[in-house]
N, C-alpha and C positions, 0 to 999 in steps of 0.2 A: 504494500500500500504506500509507493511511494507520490511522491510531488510533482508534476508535471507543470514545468512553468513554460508556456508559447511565449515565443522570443521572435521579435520580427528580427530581431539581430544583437547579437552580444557581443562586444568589440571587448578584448578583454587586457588589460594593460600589464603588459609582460618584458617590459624593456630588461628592467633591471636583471630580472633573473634568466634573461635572454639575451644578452647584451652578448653572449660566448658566441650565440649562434647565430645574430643580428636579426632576430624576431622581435622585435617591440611593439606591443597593441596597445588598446585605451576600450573598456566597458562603458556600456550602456545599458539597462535595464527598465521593463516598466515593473508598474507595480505589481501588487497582487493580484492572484487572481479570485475569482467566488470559491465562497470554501475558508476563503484565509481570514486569520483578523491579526492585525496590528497595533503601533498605540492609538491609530485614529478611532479605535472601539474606548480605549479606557474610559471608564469612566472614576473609578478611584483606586488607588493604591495603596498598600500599607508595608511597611517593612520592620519588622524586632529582629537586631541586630545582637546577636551574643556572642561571653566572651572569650569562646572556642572558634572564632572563624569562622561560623556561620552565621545565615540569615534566615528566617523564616518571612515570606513573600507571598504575600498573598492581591492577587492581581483580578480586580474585578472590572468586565467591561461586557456591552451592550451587544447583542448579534443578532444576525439572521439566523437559522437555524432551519433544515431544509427537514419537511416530513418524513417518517421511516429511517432508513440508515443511510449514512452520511458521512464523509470523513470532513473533519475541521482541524485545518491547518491555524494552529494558535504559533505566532510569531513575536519577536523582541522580548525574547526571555530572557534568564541569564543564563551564559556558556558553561556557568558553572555547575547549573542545576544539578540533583540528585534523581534521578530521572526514578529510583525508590520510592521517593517522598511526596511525587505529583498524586495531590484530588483534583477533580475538577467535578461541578456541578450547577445546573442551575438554581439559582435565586430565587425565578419567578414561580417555576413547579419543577421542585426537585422529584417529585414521584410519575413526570413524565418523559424526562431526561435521564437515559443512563450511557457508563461510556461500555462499549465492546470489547474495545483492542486500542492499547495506546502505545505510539513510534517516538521514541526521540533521534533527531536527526541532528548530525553532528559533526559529517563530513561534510567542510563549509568551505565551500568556491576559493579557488587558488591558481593560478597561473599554471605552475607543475600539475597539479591532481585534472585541472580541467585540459591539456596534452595527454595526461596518459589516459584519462577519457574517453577522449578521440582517435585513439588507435585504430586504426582501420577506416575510419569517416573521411569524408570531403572538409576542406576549410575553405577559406579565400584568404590569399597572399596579397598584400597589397604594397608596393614601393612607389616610393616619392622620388621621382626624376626629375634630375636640371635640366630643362631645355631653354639653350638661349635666353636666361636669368628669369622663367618663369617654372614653376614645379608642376609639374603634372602626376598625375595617379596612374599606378598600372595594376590592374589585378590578375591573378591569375589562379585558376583553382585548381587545388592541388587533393592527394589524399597522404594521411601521414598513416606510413606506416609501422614507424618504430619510437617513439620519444626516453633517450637514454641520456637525462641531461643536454642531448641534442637532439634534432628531426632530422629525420629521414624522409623523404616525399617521394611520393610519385606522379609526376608530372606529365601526362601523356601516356608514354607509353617508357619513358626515361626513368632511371631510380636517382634523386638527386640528394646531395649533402653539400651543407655549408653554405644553403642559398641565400644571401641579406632581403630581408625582407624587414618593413618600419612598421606595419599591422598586422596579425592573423583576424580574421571574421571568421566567427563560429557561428552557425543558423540557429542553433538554438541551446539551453542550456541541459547540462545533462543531468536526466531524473532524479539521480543517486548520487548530486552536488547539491547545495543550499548556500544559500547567497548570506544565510544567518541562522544560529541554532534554531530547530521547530519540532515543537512539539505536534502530533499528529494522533487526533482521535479520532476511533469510528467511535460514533455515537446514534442512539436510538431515540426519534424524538415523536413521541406520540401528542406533543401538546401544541400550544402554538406557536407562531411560526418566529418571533419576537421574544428572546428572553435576555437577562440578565443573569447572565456566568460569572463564578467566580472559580481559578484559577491560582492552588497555592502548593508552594513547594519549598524546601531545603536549599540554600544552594551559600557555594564555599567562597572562598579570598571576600570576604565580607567582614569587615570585624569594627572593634570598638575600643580603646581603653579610655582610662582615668586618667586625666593629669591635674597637675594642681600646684598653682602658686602662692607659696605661705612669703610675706615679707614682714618682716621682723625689724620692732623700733629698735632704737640704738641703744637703751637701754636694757634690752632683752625681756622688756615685760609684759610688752602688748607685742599683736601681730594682728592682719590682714591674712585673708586667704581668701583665693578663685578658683573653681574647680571648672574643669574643660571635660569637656567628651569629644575624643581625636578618632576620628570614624574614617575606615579607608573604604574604596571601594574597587577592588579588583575584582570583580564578576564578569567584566566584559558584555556588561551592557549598564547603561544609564534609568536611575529613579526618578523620575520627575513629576515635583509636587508632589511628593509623597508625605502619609503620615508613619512619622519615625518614632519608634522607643529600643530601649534599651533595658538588656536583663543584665543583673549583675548575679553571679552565683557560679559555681562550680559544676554541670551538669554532665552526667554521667552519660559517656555513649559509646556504641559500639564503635570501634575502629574498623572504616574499612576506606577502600579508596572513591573517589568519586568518579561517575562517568566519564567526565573530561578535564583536562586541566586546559585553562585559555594559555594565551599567549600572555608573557611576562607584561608586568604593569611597568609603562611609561613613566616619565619623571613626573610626582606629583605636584599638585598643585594646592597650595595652604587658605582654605579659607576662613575668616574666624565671622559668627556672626550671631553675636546673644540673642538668646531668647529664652522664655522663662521656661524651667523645666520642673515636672512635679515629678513623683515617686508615691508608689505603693508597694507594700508587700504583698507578693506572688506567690504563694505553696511556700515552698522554703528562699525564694532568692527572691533579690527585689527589683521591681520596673519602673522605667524612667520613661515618662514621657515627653517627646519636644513639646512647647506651645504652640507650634505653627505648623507648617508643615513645607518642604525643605527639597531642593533638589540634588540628588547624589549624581555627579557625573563620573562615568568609569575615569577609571586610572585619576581619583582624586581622594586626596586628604582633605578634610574638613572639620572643623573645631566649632563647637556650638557649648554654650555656657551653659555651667553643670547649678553650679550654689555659689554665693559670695556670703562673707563676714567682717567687720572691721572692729576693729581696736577689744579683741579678746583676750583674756588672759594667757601668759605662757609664760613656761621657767625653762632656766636652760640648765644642764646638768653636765657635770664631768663624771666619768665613769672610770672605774679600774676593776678591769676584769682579771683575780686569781687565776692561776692552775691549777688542778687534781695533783699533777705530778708533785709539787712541791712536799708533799705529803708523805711518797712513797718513799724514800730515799735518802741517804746523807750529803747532799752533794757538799762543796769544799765548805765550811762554814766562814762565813764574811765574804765570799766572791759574790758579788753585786748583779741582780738581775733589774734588766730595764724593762719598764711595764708602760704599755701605750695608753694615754688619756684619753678618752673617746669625751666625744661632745655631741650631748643630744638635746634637743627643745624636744617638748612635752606640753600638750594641751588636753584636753577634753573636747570631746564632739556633745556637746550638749546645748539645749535650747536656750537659755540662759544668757549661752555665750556667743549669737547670734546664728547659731550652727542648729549641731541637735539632726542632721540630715541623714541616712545612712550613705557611706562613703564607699564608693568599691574600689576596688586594687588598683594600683596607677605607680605613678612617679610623683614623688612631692620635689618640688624644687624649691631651696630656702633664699631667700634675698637678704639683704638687710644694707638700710642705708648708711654710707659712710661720709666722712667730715665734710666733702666738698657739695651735700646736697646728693650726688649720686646715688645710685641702688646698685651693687655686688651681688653677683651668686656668691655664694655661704656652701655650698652643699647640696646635694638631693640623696633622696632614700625610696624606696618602693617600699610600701604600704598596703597589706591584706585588705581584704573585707572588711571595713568597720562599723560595725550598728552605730545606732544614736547611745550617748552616757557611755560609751567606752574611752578609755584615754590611750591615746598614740604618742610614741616616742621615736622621736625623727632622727637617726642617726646622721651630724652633716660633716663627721670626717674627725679627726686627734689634733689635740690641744697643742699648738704650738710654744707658749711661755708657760705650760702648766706640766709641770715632767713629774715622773715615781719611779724612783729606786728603792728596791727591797735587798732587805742582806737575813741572811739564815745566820741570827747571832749562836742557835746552840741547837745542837740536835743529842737526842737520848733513847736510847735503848731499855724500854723499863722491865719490858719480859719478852717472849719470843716474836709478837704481834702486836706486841705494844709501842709507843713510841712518842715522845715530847718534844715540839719543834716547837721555837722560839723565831720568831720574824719580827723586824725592824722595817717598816714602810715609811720611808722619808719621802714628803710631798712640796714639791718648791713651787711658790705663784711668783711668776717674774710681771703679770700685770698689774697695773695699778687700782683697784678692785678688787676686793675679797671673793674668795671664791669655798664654796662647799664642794668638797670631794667624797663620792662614793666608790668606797671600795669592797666588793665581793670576793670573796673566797668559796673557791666551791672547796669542803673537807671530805674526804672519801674515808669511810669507813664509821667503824661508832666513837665519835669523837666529843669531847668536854671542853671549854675553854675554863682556860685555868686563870690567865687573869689578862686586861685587854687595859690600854692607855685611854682609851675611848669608849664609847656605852656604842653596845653594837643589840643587831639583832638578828637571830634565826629564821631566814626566809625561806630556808626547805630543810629537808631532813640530812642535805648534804651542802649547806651554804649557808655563811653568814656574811651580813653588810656590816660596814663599816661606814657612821659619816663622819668625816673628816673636817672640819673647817680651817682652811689656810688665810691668814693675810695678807694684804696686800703685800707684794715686794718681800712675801716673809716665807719660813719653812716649819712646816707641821710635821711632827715623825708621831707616826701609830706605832705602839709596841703590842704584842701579843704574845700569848704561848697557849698551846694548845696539845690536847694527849688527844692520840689517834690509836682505836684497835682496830687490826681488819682480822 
């Protein structure tokens, strides 16, 4: 059941990859024929974009619909489709409409495939001649009998190679070519002749992420932030006017490959353009809807405003993260280990704080302005899933005038599995601003602190924190000892 498109003539443009054999044409095409529908049928579209690289696509538009059985060529899909995941049905009466047999068609019009095609068939050769500084046309028809990266012809009664020629004319297109993915159903239509289809399916290189800009006062105590939704679309066909949402969540699915893969996405193109979005929660994940509704053109990136907040609270934290091994072992006592300061800002998503939104996974990017009026990157981190009243801690890279040195002043042997280490964590702030340092130890085994320079606490069954507070310009040394059994 394939597509028969009558072609008064299809001129088809082959220079480039015929340039070897000096075959160069140019296409022409009419439109469709009865039978087909296009986007001149939509009448609305929708697309939820998730954030596995798929889209679900659901394409509603208006047709004729011929009595009994019928095949309808449904055209301007995406190349990506899941040719699995296609329903189709009418809107108007679904219980007089059903489909029989459905074709996806996906061997799509090419220079090379529409030669090897024509193996055997008639063409028209056409060359452009200088006479006397005017160009005149010559045709001449040929039938090709070989296409191996080059033609072969037979001309007359002559076998020829390596003839220049500036056109090939092909009469018509061939059945088992498409000028663009189609899907093709027979369908049963006992109702009237006038419905409204809708038309939904799965389809791949469609996706979405989170991004987001937190900027940070120069005090560190308030912050701004803007959340973007970065939508690409590699499907290898264009959304236009569409209503767009988005899922955020984890969704579980079978692995497998899809019917085709398109051709690689062109360089994209950034567009940014707010509009208000809302969110509900979905079964277990949650959906975002645009306000408006939006055109996706293939081989395009686009950014559309997620949430904004200004002047919230937020603390910035230095970190020092222990090792297990320090625990296991005597290494030389007094030989000095360097420990990396990490630096995180830390806020709350809650309503309160002008937020309160649920947050999906993305890239936070941290700004903060400096002396001259400007605004710096600071940092970025990728960020989970975040409900609303959960608090995020943005790691944006190690303290540069904020350093720790530890030394093992005593290790002890108390009985076979026993064992008393003594640690010295010397903490130096070279900035001019006090800083609080937290320091973690993860301890392995069943372990007691025996006595600490500092009030600490137990935050699991194998780790205690440490806060530190350094001065400005000054140095904090935490002392501790601690007995480990394993």
């Amino acid at each position: 059941m394939r597509a028969r498109f009558c072609l008064a003539a299809v001129i088809i443009a082959v220079a480039a990859i015929l340039s070897r054999a000096g075959v160069p044409a140019v296409t022409a095409a009419k439109g469709p024929e009865p039978g087909s529908s296009t986007l001149d049928d939509q009448s609305e579209l929708a697309v939820t974009v998730y954030n596995s690289g798929i889209a679900l696509v659901r394409d509603v538009r208006n047709l004729q619909l011929a009595r009994g059985s019928s095949d309808l060529r449904f055209m301007d899909i995406a190349a990506t489709v899941n040719p699995a995941t296609v329903h189709f049905r009418s809107l108007s009466e679904p219980s007089r409409v059903s489909v029989l047999e459905q074709n996806y068609e996906y061997d799509l019009l090419e220079p090379e495939k529409l030669l090897h095609k024509y193996v055997g068939r008639d063409v028209t050769l056409v060359r452009l001649l200088q006479d006397g500084g005017a160009t005149r046309q010559e045709t001449v028809k040929a039938r090709l009998l070989s296409y191996n990266g080059a033609p072969v012809w037979q001309i007359g009664n002559e076998i020829v190679t390596g003839m220049h020629a500036d056109h090939i004319r092909f009469p018509e297109l061939p059945e088992s070519l498409f000028t663009r993915p189609t899907l093709i159903w027979t369908i049963d239509n006992s109702g009237a002749a006038r419905h409204r289809v809708e038309a939904s399916y799965l389809a791949g290189k469609l996706s979405w992420s989170a991004d987001y800009v937190l900027t940070v006062a120069r005090d560190d105590k308030a912050a701004d932030v803007d959340g973007w939704v970065t939508l690409t679309n590699g499907s290898g066909t264009s959304f236009r006017n569409a209503s767009v949402q988005f899922v955020a969540g984890d969704l579980n699915r079978v692995r497998q490959a899809l019917a085709r893969r398109d051709l690689d996405a062109v360089k994209s193109e950034m567009n940014r353009a707010a509009a208000p979005m809302a969110q509900e929660a979905f079964s277990d994940y949650h959906l975002y809807t645009l306000g408006r509704k939006t055109t996706i053109n293939n081989s395009e990136t686009k950014q559309v405003s997620m949430l904004g907040a200004t002047g919230f609270p937020i603390r910035k934290r230095y970190v020092v993260e222990g090792q297990a091994f320090y625990y296991h072992n005597a290494p030389h006592p007094g030989a000095p280990i360097k420990d990396v300061v990490q630096v995180y800002y830390q806020f709350k998503n809650e309503e309160r704080a002008g937020l309160g939104m649920p947050m999906p996974a993305g890239v936070l990017r941290v700004y903060q302005a400096d002396s001259k009026g400007g605004t710096q990157l600071v940092g970025e981190d990728r960020i989970d899933h975040t409900p609303k009243d959960e608090t995020l801690n943005i790691k944006i890279g190690n303290a540069f005038d904020v350093v720790c040195e530890r030394k093992q002043i005593d290790f002890e042997k108390i009985a076979a599995s026993t064992y008393e280490v003594e640690y010295e964590v010397a903490l130096r702030n070279h900035k001019s601003v006090p800083a609080i340092v937290e320091v973690n130890e993860p301890i392995g085994g069943t372990w007691r602190m025996l006595r600490s320079s500092f009030e600490w606490t137990k935050t699991a069954a194998w780790a205690a924190q440490f806060s530190v507070p350094v001065p400005a310009d000054g140095t904090s040394v935490l002392k501790y000892r601690v007995r480990v059994t394993y």
